[in-house]
Backbone bond lengths (Angstrom), bond angles and torsions (degrees), N, CA, C in turn:
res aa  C-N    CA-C-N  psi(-1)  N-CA   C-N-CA  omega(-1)  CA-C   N-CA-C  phi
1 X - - - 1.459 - - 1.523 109.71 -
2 X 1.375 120.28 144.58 1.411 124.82 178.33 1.182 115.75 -88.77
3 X 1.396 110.74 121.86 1.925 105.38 -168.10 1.748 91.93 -101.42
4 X 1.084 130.52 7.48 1.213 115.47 145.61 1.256 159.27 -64.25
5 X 1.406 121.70 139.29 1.664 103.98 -172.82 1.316 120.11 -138.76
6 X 1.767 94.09 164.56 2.078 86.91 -151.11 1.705 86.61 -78.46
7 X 1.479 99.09 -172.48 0.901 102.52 -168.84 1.945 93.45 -156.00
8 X 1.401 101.96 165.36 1.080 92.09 -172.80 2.130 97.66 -138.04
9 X 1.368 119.52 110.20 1.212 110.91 -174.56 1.230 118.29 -98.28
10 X 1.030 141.56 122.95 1.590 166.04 -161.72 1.368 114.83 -115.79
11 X 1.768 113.83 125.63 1.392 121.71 167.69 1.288 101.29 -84.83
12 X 1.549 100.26 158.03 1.632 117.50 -169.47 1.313 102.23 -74.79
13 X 1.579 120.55 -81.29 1.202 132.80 -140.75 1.972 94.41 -92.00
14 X 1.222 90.77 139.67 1.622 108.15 -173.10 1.821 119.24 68.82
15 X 1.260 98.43 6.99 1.714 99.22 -164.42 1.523 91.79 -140.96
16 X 1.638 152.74 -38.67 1.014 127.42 -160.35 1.957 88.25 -128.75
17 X 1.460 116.17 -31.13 1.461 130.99 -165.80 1.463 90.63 -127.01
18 X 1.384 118.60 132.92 1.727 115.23 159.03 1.704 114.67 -48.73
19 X 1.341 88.58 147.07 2.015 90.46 172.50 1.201 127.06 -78.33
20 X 1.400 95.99 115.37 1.817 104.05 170.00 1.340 101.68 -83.71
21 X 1.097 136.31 158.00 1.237 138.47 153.46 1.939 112.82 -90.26
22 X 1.872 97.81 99.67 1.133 126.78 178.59 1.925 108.96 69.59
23 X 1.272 100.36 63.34 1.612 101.28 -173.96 1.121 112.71 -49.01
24 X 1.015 125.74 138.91 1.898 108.88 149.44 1.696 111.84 -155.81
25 X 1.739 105.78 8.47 1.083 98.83 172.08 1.758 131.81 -113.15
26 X 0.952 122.17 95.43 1.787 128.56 -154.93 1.639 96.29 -11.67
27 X 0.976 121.73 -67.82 1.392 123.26 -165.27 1.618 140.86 -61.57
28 X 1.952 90.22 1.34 1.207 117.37 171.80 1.417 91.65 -98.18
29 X 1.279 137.30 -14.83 1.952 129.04 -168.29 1.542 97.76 -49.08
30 X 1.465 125.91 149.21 1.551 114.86 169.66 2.137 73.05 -148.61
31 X 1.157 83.78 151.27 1.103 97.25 -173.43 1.871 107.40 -133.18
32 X 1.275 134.19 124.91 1.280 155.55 155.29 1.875 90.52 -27.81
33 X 1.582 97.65 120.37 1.465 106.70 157.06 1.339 115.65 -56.24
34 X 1.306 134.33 -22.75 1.613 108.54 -169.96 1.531 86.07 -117.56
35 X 1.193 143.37 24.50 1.751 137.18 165.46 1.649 103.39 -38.08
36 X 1.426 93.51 -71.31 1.488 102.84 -163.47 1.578 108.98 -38.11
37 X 1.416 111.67 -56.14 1.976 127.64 -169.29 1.234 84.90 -60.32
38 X 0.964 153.33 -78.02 1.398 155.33 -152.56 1.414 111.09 -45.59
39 X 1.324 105.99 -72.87 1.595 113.26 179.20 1.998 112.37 -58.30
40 X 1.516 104.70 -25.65 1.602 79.81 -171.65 1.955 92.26 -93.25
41 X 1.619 116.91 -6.84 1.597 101.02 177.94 1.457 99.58 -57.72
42 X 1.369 124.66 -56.85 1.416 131.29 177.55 1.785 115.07 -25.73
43 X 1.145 82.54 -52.25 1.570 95.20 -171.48 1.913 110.52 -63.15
44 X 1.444 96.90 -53.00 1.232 98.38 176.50 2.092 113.06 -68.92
45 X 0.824 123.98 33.46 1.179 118.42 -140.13 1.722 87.74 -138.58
46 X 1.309 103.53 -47.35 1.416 103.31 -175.90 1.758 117.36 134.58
47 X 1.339 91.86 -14.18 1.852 107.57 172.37 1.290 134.11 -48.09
48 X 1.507 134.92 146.63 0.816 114.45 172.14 1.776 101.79 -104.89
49 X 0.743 156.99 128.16 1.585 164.17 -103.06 1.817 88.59 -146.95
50 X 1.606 123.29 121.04 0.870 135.07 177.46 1.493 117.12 -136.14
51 X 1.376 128.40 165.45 1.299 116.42 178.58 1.719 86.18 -144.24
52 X 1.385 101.06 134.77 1.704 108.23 172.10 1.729 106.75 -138.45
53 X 1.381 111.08 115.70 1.111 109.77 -163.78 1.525 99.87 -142.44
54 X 1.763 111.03 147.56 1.064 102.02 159.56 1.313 134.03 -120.89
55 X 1.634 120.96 168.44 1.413 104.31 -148.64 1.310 113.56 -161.62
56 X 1.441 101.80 68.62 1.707 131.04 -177.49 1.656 110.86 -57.51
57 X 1.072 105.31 -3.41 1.336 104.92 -175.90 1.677 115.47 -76.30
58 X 1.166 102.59 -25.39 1.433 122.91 174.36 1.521 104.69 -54.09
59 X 1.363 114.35 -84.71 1.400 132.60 174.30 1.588 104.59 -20.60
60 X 1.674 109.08 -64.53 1.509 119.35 -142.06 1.987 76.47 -83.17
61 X 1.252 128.14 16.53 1.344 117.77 174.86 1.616 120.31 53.03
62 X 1.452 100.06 16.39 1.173 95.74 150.80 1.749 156.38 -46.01
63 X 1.592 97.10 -64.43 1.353 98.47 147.92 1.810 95.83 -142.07
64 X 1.338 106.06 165.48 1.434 105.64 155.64 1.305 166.58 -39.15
65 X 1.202 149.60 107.93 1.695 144.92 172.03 1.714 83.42 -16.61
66 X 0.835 112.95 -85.11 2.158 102.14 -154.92 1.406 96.06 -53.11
67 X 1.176 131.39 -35.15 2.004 122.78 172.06 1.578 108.66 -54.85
68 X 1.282 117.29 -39.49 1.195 102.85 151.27 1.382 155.03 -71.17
69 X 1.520 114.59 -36.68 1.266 137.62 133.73 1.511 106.53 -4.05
70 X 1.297 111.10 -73.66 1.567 118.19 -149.54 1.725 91.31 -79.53
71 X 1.369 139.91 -15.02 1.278 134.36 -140.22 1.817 75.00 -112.94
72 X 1.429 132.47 -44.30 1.243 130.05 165.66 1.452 129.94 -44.42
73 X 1.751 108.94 -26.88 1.486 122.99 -168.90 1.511 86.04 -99.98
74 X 1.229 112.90 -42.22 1.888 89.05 -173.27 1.885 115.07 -65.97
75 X 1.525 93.15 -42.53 1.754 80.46 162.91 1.014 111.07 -64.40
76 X 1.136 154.43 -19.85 1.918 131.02 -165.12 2.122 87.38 -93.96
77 X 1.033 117.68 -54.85 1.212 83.10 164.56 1.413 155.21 -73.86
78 X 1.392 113.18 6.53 1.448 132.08 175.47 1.285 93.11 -76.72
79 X 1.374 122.03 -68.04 1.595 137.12 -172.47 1.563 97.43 -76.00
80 X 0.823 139.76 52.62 1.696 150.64 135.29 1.723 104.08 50.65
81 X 1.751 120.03 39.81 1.382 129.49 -163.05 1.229 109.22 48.74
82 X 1.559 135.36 44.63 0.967 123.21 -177.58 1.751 125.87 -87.16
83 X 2.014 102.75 -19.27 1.341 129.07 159.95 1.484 115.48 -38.62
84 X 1.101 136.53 119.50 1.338 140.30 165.36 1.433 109.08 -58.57
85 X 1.609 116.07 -70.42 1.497 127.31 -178.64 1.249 93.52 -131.87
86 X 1.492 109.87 171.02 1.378 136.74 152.55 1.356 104.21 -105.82
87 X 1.640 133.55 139.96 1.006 115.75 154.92 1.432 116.17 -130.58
88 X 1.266 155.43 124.35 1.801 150.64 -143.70 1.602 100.42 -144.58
89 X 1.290 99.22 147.12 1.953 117.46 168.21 1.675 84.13 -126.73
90 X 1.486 86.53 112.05 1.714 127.29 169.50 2.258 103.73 -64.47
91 X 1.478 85.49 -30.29 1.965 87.00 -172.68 1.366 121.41 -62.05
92 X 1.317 94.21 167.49 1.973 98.13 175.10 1.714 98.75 -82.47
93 X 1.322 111.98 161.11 1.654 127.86 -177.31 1.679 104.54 -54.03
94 X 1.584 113.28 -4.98 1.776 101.48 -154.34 1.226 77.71 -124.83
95 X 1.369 136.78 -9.54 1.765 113.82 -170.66 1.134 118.26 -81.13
96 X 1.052 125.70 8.77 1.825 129.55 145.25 2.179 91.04 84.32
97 X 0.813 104.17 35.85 1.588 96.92 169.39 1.520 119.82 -106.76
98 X 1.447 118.16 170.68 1.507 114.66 -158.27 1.338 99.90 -103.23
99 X 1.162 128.35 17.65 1.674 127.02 -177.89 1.456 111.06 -107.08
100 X 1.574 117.55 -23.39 1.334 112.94 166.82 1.224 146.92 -59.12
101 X 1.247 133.82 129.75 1.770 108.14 -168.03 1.405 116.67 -69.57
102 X 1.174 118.54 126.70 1.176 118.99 70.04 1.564 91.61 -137.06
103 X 1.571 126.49 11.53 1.402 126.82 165.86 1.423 102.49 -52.76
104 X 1.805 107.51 178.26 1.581 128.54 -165.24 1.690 92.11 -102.71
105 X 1.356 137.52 8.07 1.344 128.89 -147.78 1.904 96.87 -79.39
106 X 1.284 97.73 -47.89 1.968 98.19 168.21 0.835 107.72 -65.12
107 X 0.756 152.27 -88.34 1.734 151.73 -149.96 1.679 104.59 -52.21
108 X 1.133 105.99 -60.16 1.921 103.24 -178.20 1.821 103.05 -47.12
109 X 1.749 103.63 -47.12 1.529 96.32 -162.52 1.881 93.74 -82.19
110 X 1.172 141.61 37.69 1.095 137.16 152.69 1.637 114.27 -124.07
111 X 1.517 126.33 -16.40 1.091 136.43 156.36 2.029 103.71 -57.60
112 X 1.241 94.35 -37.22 1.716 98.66 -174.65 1.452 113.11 -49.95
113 X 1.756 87.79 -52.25 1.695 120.75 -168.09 1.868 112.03 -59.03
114 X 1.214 103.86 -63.11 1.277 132.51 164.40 1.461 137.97 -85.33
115 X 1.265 129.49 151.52 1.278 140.62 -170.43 1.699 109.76 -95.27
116 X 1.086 125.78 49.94 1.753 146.83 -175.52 1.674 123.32 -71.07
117 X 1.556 90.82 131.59 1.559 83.36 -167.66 1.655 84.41 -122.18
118 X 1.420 95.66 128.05 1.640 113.91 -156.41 1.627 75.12 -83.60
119 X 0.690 132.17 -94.76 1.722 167.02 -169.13 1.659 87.62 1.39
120 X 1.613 123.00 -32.84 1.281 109.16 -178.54 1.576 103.93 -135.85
121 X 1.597 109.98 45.94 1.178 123.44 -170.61 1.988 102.22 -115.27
122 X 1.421 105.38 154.55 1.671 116.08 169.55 1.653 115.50 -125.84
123 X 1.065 84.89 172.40 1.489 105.99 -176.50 1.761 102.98 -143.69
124 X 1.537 100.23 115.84 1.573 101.39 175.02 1.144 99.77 -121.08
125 X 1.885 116.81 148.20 1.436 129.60 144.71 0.997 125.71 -178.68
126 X 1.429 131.17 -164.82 1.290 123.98 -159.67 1.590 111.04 -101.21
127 X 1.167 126.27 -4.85 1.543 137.10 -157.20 1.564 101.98 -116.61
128 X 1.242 117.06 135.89 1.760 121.48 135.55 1.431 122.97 6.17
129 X 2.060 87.22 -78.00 1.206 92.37 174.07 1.724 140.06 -61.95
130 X 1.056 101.94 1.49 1.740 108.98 -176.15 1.360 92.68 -101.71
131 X 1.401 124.03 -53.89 1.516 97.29 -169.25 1.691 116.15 -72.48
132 X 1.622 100.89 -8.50 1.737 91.29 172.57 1.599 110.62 -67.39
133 X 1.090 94.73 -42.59 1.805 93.80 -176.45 1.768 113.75 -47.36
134 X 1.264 104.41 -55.04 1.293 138.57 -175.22 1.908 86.90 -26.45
135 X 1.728 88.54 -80.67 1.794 107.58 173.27 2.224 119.96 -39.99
136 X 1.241 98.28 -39.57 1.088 122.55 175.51 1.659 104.36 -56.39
137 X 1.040 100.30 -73.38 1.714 113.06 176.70 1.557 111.57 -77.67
138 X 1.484 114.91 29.43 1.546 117.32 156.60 2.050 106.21 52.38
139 X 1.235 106.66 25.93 1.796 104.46 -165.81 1.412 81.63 -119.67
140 X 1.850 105.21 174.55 1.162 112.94 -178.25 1.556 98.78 -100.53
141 X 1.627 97.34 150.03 1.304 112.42 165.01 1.467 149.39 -114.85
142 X 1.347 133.99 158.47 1.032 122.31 -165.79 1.682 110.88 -136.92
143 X 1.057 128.22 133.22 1.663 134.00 -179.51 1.543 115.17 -121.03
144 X 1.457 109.73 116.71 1.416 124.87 -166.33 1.461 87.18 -115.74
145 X 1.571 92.31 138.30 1.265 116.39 -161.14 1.791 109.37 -103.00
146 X 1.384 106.08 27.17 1.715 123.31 162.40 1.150 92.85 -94.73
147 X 1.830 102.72 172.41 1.698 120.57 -166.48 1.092 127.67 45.36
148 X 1.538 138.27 -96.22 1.174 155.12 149.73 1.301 126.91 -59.19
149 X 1.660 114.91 -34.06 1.464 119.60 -155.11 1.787 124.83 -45.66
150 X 1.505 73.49 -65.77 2.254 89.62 163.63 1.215 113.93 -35.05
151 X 1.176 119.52 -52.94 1.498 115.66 180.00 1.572 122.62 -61.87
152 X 1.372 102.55 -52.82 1.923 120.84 -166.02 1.581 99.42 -70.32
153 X 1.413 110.86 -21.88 1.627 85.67 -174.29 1.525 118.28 -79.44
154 X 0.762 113.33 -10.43 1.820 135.31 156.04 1.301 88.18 -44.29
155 X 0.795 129.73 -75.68 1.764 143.13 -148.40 1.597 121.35 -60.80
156 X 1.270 106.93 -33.32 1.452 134.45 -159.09 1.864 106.21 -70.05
157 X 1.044 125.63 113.09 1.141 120.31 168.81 1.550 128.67 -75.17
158 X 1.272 117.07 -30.28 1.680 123.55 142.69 1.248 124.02 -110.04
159 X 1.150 108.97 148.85 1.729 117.18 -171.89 2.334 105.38 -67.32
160 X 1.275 98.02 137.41 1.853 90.15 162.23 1.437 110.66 -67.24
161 X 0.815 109.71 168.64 1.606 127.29 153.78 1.078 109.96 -80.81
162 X 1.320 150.15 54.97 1.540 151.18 66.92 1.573 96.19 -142.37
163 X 1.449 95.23 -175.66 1.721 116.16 -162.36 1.866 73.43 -153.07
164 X 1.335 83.96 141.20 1.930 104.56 -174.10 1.721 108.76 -157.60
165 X 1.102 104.93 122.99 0.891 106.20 170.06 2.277 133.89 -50.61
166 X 1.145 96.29 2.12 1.174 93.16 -174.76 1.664 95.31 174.09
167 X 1.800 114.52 163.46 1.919 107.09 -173.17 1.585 93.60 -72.92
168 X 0.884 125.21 -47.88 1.489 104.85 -171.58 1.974 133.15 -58.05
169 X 1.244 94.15 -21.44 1.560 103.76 168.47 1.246 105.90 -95.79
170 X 1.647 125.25 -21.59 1.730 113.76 149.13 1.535 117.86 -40.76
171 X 1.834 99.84 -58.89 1.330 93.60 -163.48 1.585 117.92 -65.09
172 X 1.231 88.93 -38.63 1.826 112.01 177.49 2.101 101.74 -34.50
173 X 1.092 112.23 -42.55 1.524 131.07 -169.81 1.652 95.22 -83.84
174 X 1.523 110.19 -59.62 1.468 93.73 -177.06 1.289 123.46 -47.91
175 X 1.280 99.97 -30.63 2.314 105.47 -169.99 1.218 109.37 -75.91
176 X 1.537 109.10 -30.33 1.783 95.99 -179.54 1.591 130.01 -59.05
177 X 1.962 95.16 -16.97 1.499 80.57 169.92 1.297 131.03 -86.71
């Protein structure tokens, strides 16, 4: 029997929470009416519920690692702890580290964390960079066309394995198979 489980990894900003540009203050959080349905179909579903985000804002001293912290605790309590992990690269786009997207540095250090079966695992978001990772990490992908999406799919040199207007008609697409 396979004690592994899929998992499904999700960018924050524009894909699981609307985009602030560089959140870090709770009271800026805006959250997508169907977040919640989405994340607990997942849940009920068999998922393991991930968040991989990146978050230069740190670096560029924008706001803080604990400003983020706290912006992680208000989603896990909006979404009723329904988040498995958070996982974030604090660096700027040029500091050449393996945690940034569209590197493997999240995903490996949650493969570490967890018992993950890539093979029937996703990657959703609104950016380029998520579905490169997605491709990167050999998983299927998905590009929601909130935050960024409209724009990046222009951008994309291979197509995801779907384009959705929003995570919940992602997920809605993921379950049918």
């Amino acid at each position: 029997m396979n004690s592994k489980q899929k998992a499904i990894f999700i960018d924050r900003d524009g894909t699981l929470i609307e985009e602030v540009n560089f959140l870090h203050r709770v009271e800026d959080l805006r959250f997508f009416d169907y977040t919640d349905e989405a994340v607990k179909l997942l849940k009920e579903n068999g998922f393991l519920v991930i968040v991989a985000t990146n978050q230069s804002g740190i670096a560029r001293k924008v706001y803080s690692e604990s400003d983020m912290h706290g912006i992680h605790e208000a989603i896990q309590n909006q979404l009723s702890e329904k988040i498995d992990a958070f996982y974030f690269c604090p660096h700027l786009p040029d500091a050449g580290c393996s945690c940034r997207k569209p590197n493997l540095g999240m995903i490996e250090q949650a493969c570490d964390d967890f018992e993950i079966d890539l093979e029937n695992s996703w990657m959703i978001g609104d950016k380029k960079l998520d579905v490169e990772l997605g491709f990167n990490a050999n998983i299927k992908t998905a590009l929601v066309l909130t935050g960024y999406g409209e724009k990046h799919i222009f951008e994309l040199d291979k197509k995801p394995d779907i384009v959705s207007k929003n995570l919940k008609d992602a997920v809605d697409e993921i379950l049918k198979d």
